[in-house]
Wavefront OBJ file of the C-alpha trace (Angstrom):
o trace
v 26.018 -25.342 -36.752
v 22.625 -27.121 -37.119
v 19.760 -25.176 -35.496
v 16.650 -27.229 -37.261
v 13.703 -27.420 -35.246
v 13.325 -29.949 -32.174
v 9.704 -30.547 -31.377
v 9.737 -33.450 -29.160
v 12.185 -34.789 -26.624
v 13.194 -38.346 -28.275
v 14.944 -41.404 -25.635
v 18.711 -40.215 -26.727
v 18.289 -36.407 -25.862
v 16.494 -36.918 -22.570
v 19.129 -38.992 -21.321
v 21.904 -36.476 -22.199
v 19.570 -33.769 -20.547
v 19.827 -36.115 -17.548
v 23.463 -36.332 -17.760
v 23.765 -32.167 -18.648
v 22.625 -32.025 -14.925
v 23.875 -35.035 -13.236
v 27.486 -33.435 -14.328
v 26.715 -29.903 -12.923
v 24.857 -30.656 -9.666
v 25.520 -34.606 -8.862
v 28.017 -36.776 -6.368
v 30.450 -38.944 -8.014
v 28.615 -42.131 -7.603
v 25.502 -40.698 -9.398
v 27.952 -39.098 -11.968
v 29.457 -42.259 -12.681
v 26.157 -44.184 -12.915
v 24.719 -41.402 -15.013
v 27.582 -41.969 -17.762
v 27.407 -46.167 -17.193
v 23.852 -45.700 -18.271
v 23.985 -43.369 -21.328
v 26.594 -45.826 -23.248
v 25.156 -47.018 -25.976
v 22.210 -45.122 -25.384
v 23.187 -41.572 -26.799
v 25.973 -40.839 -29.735
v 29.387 -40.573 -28.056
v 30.045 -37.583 -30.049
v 26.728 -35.970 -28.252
v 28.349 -36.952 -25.052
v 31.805 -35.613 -25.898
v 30.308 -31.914 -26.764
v 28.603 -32.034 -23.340
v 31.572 -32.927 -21.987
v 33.327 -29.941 -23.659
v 30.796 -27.438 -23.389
v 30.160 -28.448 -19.171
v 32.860 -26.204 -18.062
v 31.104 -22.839 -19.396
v 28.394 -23.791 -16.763
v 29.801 -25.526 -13.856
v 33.667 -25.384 -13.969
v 36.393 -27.148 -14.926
v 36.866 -29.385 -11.865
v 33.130 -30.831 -12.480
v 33.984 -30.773 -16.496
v 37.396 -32.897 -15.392
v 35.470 -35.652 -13.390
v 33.075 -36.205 -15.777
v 35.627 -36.365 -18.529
v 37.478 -39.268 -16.314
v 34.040 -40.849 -15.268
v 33.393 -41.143 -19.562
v 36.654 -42.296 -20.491
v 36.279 -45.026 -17.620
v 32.061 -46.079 -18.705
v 32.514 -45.838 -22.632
v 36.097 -47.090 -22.993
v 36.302 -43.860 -25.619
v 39.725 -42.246 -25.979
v 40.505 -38.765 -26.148
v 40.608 -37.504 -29.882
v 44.998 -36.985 -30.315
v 43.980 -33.787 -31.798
v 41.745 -31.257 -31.275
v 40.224 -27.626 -33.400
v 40.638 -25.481 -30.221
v 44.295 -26.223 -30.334
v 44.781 -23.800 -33.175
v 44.861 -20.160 -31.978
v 44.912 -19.379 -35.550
v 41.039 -19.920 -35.542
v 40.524 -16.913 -32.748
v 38.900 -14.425 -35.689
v 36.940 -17.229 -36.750
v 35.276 -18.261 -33.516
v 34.730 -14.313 -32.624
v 32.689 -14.588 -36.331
v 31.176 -17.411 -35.165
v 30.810 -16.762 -31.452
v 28.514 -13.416 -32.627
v 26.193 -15.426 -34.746
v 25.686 -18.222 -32.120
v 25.390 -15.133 -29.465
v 22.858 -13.758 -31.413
v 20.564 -16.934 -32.290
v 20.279 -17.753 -28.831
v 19.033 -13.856 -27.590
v 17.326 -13.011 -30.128
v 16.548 -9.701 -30.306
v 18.098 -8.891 -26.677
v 21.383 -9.902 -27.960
v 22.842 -6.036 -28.051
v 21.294 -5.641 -24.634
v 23.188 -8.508 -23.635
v 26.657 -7.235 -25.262
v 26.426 -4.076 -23.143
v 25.371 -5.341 -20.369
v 28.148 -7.890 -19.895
v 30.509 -5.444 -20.988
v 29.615 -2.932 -18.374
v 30.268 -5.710 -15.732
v 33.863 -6.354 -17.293
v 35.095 -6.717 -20.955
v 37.223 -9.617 -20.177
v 33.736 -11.085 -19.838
v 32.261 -10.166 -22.601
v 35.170 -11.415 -24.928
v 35.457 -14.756 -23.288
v 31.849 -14.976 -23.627
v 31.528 -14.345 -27.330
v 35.104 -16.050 -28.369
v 35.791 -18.733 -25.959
v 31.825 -19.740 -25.056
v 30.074 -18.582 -27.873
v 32.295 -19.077 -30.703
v 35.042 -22.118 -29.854
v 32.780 -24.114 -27.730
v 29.075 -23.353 -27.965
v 29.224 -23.330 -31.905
v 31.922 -26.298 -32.007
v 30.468 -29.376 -34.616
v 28.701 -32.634 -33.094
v 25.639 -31.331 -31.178
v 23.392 -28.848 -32.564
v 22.360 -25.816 -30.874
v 18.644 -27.101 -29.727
v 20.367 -29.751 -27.923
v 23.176 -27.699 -26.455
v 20.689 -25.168 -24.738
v 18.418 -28.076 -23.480
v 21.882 -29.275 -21.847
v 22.557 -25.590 -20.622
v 18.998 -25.373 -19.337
v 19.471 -28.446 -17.275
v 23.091 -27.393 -15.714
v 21.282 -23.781 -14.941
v 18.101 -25.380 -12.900
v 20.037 -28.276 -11.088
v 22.394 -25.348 -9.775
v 19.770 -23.080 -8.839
v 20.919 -20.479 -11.682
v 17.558 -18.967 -11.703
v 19.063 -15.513 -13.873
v 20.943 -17.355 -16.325
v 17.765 -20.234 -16.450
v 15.577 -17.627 -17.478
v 17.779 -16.639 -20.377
v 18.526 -20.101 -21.952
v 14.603 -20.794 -21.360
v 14.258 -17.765 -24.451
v 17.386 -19.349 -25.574
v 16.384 -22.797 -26.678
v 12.771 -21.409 -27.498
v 14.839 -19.214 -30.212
v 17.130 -21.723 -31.794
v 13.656 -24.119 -32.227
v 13.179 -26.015 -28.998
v 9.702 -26.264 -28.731
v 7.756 -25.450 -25.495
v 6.561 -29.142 -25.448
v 10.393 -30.280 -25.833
v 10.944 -27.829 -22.809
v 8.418 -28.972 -20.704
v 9.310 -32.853 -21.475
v 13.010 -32.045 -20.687
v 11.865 -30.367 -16.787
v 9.863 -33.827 -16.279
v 12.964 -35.769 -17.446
v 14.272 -33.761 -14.838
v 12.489 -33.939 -11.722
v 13.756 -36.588 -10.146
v 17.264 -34.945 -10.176
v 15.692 -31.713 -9.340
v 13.547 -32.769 -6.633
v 9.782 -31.588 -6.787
v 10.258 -27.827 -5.437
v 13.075 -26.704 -7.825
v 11.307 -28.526 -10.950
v 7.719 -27.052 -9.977
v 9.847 -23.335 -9.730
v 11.135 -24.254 -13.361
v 8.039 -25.268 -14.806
v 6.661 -21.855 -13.485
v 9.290 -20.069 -15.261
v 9.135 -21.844 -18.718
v 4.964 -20.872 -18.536
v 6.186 -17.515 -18.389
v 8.914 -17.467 -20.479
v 6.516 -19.196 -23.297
v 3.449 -16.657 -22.842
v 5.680 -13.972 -24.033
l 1 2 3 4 5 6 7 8 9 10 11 12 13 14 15 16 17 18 19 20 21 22 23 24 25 26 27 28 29 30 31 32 33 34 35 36 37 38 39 40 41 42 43 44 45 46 47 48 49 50 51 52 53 54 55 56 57 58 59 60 61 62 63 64 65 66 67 68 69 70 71 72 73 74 75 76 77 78 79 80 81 82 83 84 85 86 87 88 89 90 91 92 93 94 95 96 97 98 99 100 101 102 103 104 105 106 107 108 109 110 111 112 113 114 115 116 117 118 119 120 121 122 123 124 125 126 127 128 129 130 131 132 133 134 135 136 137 138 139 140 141 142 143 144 145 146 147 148 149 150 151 152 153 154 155 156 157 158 159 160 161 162 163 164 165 166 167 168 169 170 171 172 173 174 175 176 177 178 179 180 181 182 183 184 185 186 187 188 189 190 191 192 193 194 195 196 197 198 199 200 201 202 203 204 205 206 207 208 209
């Protein structure tokens, strides 16, 4: 997966950041208008790995609807086939799953492996195979966008825990702090002004150190 640098938040990526949080937090009817607005405006196979990727962070049913809602604005039909349709590729997206873990924390990533496997080890494996490794690390949208989508679905659902992380996150996989801060005013008027000012307070931190 491609994890080169992004330094500034170009007219494509802001509008899927938009859509990253219209799908975890929005009504329908903003849903909908969200996804009438981004065609021809971002590559379909950008929106497609949002798509995907949605359910890690707000659920299937929410992943579902904005699946239908895309299908219905972009005219786009489902691929016939799919890579996560071969259980075959299990050891491969545990490999893969491990190195995606591990760009993203950094150097907290054993931390993290111990600590989610003290909640439950189910957990941890679905993590690190089914998140990590067949979704998070799946081809068509690198990493820097990926965590500036994940970012957005954490602060529109008040994930403050999980915000914090993928704040390091995209920092470590070469989101700059600029591109951070440019994504939370893309934002704000989807946040509101309280939960984007709490945000911005959080990525000053998280980029002091």
């Amino acid at each position: 997966m491609t994890t080169a640098p992004l330094s500034t938040l170009d007219e494509p990526t802001s509008i899927l950041v938009q859509l990253a949080a219209h799908i975890a937090g929005s009504a329908e009817p903003e849903v909908r208008g969200a996804f009438s607005a981004a065609v021809g405006r971002v590559p379909t196979e950008w929106v497609e790995e949002l798509i995907v990727q949605s359910y890690l962070f707000c659920g299937f049913p929410r992943a579902l609807n904005a699946a239908r809602e895309w299908r219905r604005a972009s005219s786009e039909l489902a691929p016939i086939t799919d890579e996560g349709d071969d259980l075959r590729r299990i050891a491969e997206w545990q490999t893969r799953g491990q190195v995606t873990c591990a760009a993203v924390y950094g150097s907290m990533y054993d931390k993290l492996r111990v600590n989610v496997r003290a909640l439950h080890p189910a957990l941890d494996a679905a993590m690190l195979v089914e998140g990590y490794g067949k979704i998070l690390s799946r081809p068509g949208l690198d990493l820097p966008r990926r965590e500036l989508c994940i970012v957005a679905a954490c602060a529109v659902t008040g994930q403050e825990r999980q915000l914090h992380s993928h704040l390091h996150g995209a920092l470590n996989v070469g989101v700059s702090s600029a591109a951070l801060a440019a994504a939370l005013d893309a934002l704000e008027s989807i946040l509101g002004t309280e939960r984007t000012r709490s945000a911005r307070l959080l990525l000053a931190r998280v980029a002091a150190g």
